[in-house]
FISE-351208 format. One record per residue: residue number from 1; residue in one letter; x, y, z of N, C-alpha, C in turn. Coordinates in nm, 4 decimals. Layout:
  num  residu    n_east   n_north      n_up   ca_east  ca_north     ca_up    c_east   c_north      c_up
  NUM       A         X         Y         Z         X         Y         Z         X         Y         Z
...
! end
This chain:
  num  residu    n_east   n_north      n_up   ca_east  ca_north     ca_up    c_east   c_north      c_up
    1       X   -4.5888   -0.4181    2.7165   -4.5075   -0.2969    2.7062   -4.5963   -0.1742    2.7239
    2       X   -4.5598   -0.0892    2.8115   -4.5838   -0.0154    2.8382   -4.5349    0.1464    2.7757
    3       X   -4.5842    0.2504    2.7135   -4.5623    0.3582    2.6835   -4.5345    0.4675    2.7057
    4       X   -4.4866    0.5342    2.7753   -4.5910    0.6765    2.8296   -4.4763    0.8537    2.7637
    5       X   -4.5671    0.8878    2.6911   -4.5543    1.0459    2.5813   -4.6119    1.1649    2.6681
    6       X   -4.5185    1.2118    2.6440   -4.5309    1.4002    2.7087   -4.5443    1.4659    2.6222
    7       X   -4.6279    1.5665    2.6387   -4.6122    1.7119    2.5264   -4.6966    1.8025    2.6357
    8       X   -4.5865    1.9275    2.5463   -4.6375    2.0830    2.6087   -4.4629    2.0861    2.6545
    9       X   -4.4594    2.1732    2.7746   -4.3565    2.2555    2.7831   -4.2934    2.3497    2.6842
   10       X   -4.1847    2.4088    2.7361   -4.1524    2.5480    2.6719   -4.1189    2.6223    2.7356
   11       X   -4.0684    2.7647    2.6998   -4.0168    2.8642    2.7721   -4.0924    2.9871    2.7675
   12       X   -4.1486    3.0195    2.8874   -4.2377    3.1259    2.9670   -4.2183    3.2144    3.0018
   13       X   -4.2476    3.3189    3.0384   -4.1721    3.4264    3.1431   -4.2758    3.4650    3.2747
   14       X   -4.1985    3.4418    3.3479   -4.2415    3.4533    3.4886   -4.3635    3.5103    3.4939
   15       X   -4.4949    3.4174    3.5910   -4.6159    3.4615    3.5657   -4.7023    3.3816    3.4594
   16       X   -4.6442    3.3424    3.4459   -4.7107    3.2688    3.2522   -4.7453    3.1466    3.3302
   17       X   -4.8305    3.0705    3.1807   -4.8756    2.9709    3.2189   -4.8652    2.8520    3.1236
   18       X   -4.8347    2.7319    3.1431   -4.8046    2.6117    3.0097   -4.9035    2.5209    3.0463
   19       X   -4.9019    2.4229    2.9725   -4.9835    2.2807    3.0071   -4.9054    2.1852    2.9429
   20       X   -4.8888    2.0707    3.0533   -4.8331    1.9672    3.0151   -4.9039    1.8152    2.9887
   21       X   -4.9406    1.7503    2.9016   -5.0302    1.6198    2.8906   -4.9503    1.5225    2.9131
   22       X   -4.9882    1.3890    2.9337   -4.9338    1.2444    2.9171   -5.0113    1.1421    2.8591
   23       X   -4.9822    1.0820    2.8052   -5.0582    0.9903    2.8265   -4.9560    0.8060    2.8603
   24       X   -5.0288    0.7247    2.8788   -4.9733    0.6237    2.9081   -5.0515    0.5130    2.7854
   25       X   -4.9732    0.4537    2.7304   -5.0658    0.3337    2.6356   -4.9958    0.2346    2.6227
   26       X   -5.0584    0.0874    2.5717   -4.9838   -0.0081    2.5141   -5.0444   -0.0909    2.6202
   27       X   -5.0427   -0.2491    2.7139   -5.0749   -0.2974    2.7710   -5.0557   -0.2145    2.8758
   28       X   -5.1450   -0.1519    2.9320   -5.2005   -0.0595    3.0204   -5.2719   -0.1434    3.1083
   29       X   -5.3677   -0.2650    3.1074   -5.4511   -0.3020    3.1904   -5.5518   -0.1745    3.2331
   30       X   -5.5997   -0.2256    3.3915   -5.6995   -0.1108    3.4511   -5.6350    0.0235    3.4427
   31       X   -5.6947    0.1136    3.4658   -5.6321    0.2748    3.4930   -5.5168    0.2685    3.5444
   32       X   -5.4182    0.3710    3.5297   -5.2936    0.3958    3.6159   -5.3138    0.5316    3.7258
   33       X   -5.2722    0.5217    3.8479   -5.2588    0.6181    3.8787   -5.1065    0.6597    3.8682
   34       X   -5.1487    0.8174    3.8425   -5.0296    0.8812    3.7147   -4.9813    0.9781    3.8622
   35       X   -4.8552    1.0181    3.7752   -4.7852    1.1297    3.8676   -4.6692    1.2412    3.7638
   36       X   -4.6500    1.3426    3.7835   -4.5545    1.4282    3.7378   -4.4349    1.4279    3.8284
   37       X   -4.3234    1.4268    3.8088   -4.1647    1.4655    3.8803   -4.1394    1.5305    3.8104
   38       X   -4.0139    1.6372    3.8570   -3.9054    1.7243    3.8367   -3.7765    1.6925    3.8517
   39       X   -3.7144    1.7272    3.7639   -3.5676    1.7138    3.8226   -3.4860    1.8691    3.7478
   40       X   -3.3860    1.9305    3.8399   -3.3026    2.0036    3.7459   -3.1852    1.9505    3.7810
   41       X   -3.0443    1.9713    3.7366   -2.9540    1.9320    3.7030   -2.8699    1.9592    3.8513
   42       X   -2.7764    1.8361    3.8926   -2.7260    1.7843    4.0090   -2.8376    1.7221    4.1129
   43       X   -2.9715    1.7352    4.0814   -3.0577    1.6686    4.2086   -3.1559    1.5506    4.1653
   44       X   -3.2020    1.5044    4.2561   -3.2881    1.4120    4.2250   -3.4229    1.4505    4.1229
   45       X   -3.5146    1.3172    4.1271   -3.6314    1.4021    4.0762   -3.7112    1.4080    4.1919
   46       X   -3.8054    1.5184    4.2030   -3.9177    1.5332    4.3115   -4.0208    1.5542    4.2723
   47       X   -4.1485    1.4892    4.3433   -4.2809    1.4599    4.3196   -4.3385    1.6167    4.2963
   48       X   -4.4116    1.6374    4.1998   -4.4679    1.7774    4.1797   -4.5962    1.7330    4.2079
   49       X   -4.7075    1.6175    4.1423   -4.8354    1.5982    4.1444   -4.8484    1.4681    4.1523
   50       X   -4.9527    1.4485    4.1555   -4.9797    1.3017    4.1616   -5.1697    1.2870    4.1370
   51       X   -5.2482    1.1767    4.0555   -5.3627    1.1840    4.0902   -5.4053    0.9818    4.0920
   52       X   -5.5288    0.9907    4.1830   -5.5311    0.8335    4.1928   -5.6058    0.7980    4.0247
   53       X   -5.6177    0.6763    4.0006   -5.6371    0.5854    3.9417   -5.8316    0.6219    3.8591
   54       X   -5.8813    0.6749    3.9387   -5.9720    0.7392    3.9275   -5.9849    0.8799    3.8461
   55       X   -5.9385    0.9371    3.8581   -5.9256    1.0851    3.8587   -5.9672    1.1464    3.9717
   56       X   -6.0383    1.0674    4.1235   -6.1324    1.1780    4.1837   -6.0179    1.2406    4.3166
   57       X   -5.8773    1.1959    4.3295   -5.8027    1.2337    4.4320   -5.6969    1.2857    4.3874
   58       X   -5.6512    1.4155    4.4277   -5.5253    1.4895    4.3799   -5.4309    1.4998    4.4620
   59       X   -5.2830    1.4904    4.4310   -5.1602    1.5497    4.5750   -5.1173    1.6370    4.4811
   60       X   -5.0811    1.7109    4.5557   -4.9790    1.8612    4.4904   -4.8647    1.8524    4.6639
   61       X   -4.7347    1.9239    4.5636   -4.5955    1.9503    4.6767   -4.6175    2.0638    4.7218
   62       X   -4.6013    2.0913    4.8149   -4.5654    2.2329    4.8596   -4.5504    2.3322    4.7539
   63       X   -4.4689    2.3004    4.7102   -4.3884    2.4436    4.6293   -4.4962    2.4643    4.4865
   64       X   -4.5561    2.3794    4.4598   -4.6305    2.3998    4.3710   -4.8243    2.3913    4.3902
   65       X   -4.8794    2.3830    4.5061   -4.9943    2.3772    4.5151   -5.0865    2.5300    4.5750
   66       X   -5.1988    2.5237    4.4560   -5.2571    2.6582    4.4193   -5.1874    2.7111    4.3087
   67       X   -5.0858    2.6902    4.2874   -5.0525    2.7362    4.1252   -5.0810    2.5731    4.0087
   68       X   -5.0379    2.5025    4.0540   -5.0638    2.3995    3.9361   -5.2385    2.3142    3.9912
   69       X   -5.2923    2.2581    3.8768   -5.3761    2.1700    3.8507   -5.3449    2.0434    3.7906
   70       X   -5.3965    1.9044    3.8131   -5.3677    1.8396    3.7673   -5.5385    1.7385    3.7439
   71       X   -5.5623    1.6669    3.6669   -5.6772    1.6095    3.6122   -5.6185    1.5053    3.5296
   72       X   -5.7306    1.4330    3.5303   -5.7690    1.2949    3.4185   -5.8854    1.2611    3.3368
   73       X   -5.8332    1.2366    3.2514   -5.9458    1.1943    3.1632   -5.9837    1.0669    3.1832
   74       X   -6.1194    1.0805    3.1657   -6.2189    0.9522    3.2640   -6.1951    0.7959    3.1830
   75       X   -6.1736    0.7638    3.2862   -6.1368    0.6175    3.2660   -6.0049    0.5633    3.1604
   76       X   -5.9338    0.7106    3.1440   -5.7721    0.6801    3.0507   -5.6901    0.7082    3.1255
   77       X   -5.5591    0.6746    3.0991   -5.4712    0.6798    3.1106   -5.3896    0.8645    3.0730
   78       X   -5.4714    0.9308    3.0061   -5.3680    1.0610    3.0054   -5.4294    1.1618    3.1413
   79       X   -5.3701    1.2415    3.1416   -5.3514    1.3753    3.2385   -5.2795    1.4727    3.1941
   80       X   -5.3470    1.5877    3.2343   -5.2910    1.6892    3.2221   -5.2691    1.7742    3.3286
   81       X   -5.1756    1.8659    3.2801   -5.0855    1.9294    3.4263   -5.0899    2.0785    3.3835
   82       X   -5.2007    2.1860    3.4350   -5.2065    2.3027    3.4152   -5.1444    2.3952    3.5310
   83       X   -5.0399    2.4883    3.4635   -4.9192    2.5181    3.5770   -4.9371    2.6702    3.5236
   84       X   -4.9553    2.7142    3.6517   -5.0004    2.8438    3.6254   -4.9283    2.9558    3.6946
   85       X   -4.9216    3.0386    3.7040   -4.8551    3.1867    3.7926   -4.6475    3.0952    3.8211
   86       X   -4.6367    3.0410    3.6878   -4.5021    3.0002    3.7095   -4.3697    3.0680    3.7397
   87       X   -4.2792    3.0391    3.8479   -4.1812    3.1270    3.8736   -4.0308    3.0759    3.8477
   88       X   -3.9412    3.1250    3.8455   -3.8095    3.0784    3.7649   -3.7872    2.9448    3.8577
   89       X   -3.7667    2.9405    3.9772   -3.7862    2.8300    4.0076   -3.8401    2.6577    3.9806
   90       X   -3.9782    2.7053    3.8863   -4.0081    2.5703    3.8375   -3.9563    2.4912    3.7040
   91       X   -3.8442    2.6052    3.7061   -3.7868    2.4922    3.5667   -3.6843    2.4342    3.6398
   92       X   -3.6855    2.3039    3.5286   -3.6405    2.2097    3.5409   -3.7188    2.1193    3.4118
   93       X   -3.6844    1.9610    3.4149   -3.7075    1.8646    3.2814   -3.8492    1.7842    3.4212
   94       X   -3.9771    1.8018    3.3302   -4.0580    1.7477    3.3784   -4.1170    1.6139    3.3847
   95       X   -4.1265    1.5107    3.3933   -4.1330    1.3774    3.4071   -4.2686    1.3358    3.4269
   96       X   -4.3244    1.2302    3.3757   -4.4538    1.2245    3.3420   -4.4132    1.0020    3.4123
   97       X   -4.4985    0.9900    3.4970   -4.5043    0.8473    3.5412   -4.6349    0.8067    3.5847
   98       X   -4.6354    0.6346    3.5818   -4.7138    0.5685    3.5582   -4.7328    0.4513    3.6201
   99       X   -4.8170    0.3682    3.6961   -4.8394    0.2670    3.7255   -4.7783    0.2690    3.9036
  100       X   -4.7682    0.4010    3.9514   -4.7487    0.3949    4.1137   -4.8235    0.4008    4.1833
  101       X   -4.8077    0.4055    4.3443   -4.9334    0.3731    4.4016   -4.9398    0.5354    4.4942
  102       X   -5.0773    0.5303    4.4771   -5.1614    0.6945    4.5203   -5.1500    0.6893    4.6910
  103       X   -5.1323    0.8063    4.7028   -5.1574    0.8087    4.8671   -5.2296    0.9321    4.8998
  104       X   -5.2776    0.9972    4.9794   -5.3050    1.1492    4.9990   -5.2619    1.1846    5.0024
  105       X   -5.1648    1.1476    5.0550   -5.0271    1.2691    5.1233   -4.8909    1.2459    5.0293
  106       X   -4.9129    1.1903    4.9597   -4.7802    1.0949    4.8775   -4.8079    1.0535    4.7419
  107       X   -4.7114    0.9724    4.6699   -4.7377    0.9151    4.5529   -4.5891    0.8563    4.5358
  108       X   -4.6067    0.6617    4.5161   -4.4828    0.6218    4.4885   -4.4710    0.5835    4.3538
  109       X   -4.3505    0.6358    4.3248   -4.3451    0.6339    4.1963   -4.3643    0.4710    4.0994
  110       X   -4.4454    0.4737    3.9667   -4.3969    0.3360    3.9259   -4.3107    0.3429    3.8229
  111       X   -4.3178    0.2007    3.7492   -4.2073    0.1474    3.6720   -4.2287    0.1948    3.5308
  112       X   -4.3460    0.3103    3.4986   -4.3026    0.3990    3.3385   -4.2857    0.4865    3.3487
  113       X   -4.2152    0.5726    3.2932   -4.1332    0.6988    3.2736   -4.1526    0.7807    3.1268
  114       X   -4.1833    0.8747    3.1544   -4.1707    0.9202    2.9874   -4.0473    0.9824    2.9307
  115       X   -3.9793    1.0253    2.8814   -3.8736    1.0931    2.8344   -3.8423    1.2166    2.9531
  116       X   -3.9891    1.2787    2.9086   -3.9048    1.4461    2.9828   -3.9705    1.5379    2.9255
  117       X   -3.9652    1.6505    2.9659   -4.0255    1.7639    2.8828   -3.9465    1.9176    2.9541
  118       X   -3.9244    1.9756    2.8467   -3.8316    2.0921    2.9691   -3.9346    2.2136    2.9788
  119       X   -3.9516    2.2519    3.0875   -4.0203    2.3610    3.1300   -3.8768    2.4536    3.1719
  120       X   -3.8846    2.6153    3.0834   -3.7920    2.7068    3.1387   -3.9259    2.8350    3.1731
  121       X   -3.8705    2.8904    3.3028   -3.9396    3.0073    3.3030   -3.8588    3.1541    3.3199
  122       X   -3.8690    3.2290    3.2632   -3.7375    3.3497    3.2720   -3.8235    3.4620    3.3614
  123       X   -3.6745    3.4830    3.4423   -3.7468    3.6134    3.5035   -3.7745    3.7730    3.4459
! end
């Protein structure tokens, strides 16, 4: 069984900045490479970040790269997601996953999920 806990989020005002952690635990095996999604309400979720298994390779989406950071702590399972110069746009319930496979250009999602975390940002 697999775990995976979010914390951080909150409500910002445009410009501001939050941090979001994860971690993944419980029969974990080797490293996971981890990823963040979004979703707001009527749409899917969409890939915001992603980092490999390592920590040493990062993807960021469009809409969010140069404002967010994303990192790992060496040889665990958590990450953190430093989101910075945020605009009303990036809220939505943030999603924290686990055990998918890394690409450069991509990241498919795997089979843990964490709850959620709501990021609001006001204009």
């Amino acid at each position: 069984q697999v775990h995976v806990v979010e914390s951080g989020g909150g409500l910002v005002q445009a410009g501001g900045s939050l941090r979001l952690s994860c971690t993944a635990s419980g029969r974990t095996g080797s490293p996971y490479s981890m990823g963040w999604f979004r979703q707001v309400p009527g749409a899917g979720r969409e890939i915001v970040a992603a980092i490999n298994w390592s920590g040493t390779s990062t993807y960021y989406s469009y809409s969010v790269k140069g404002r967010f950071t994303l990192s790992k702590h060496d040889a665990e399972n958590t990450i953190d997601l430093q989101m910075n110069n945020l605009i009303p746009e990036d809220t939505a319930v943030y999603y924290c996953n686990a055990g998918g496979t890394y690409y450069s250009n991509n990241y498919h999602q795997g089979d843990y999920w964490g709850q959620g975390t709501q990021v609001t940002v006001s204009s």
